[in-house]
N, C-alpha and C positions, 0 to 999 in steps of 0.2 A: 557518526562517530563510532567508535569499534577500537578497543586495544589491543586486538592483532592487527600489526603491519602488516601483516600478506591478505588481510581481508579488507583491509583499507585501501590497499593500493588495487585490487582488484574491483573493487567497486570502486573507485576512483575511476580505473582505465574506462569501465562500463558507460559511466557516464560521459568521458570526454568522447570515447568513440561514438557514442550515438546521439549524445545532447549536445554537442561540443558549442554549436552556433545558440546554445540555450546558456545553458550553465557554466557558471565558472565553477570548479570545485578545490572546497578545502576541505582537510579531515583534522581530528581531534580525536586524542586518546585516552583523552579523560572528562569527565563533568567539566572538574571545573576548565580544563584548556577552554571545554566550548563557550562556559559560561564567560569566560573572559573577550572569547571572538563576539559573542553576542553581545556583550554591554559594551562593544568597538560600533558593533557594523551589522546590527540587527535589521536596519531597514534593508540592506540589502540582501540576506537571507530568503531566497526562495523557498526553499526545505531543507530539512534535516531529518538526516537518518539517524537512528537510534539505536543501537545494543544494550540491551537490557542490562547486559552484567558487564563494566566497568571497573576498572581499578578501584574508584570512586564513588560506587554505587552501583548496589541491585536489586532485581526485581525493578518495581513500577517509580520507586523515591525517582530518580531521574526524569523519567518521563512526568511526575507530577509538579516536581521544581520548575522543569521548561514551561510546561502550559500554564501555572502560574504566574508564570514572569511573562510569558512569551505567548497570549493566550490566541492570537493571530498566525502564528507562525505555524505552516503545516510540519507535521512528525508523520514520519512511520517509523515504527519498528522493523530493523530485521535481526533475526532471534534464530538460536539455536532451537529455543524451548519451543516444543511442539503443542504442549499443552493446552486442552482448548480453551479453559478457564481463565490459562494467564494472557489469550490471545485476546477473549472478550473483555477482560477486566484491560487491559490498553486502549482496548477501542470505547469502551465509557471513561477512560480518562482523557478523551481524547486525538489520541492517535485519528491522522487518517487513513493509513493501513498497518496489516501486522504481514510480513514477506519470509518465512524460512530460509534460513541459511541453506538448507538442504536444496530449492527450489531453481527452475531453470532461469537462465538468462532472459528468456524473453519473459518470464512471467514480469521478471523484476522491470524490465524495459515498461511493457504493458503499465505496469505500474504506476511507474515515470510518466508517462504519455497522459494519463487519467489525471494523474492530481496537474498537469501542466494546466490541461485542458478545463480539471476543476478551478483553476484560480481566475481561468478566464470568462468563461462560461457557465448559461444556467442552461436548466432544461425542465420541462413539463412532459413526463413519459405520457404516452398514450394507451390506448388498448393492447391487450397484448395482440401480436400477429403472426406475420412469417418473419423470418429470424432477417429477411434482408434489409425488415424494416426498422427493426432492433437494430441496424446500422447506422441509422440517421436521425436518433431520437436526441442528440445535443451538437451543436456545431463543431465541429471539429475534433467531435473525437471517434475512434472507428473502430469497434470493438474486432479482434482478430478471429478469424473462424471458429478456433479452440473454443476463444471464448465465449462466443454466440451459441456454441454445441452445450459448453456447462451452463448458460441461462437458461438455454431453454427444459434442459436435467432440470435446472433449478427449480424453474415455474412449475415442470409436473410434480415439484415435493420431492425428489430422491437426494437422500444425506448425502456427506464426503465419498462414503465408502461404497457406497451404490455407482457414484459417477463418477468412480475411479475406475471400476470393475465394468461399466457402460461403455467408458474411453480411454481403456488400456494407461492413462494415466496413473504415477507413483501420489498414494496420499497426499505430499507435503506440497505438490503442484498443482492440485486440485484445492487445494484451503488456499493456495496463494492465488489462481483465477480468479476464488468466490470472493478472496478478500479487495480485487482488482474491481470485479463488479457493481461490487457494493460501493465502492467508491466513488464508481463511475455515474453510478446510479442515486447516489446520495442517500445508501440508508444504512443501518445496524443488523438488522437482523432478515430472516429470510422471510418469515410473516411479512416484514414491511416492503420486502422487495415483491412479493407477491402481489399483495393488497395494491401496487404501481401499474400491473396489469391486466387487474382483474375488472 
């Protein structure tokens, strides 16, 4: 949900053109509009996106009312705010990703693809390896080149702005891979995503 109409419908198109045989999509411009789709037709909610700042509500109030009422239901954020504070404080309330507005299409796809993937499947990483093995570590899902290049950034320890400046990557695409990863990978932080392949 998002109260611009030209970012709702954008993200709207996003999903029918590439999820179409997955998702049905509806959008909401406000709390409460969703609030009222979900006390309809909450079981059949796969995800929900989230804008931080609403007619209705900002900052994180939103995102804590949903996971309150709604404590199964996957969230991600997508956010103007770049801020990394306000990215990690989403993700301990919650969220299963945080995606910049600024960020490409396929990160947000990526995205998409992980939490599908997450709803169906588990996985047990193993040792860390060659990246083509970092392919096959849960079924069905297959992390894209880009993204296998900033794991393995990841694993050797270099921040955002190292593995931007590594792979010609803009900032706000490189926070939205890492937040893809992590995802995919089931952790919070990059300690923990480490400690997966160590």
């Amino acid at each position: 949900m998002d109260d611009h109409e030209l970012v709702r419908m954008g993200l709207r198109q996003l999903i029918v053109q590439h999820f179409a045989d997955r998702f049905h999509v509806a959008d909401a411009h406000s709390l409460e509009q969703a609030l009222l789709f979900l006390k309809q037709r909450a079981e059949e909610v796969f995800l929900l996106l989230l804008d931080l700042n609403l007619g209705d509500t900002r900052g994180l109030t939103g995102l804590k009312l949903l996971r309150q009422r709604y404590p199964q239901l996957p969230i991600v954020v997508v956010s103007g705010t770049h801020d990394h504070r306000v990215r990690e404080e989403a993700l301990a309330h919650g969220a299963w990703g945080y995606f910049c507005k600024t960020g490409d299409t396929d990160g947000l796809k990526g995205m998409l693809a992980a939490i599908e993937s997450a709803a169906t499947a588990s996985h047990r990483p193993g040792k860390r390896g060659a990246a083509a093995r970092s392919q096959n570590l849960r079924p069905g899902v297959r992390l894209t080149d880009r993204q296998v290049q900033v794991l393995e950034l990841l694993l050797s320890g270099l921040d955002n702005q190292a593995i931007a400046a590594e792979t010609g990557l803009v900032l706000g695409s490189v926070k939205n891979c890492v937040s893809t990863i992590f995802l995919v990978f089931n952790v919070r932080s990059r300690a923990e995503l480490i400690g997966l392949f160590s």
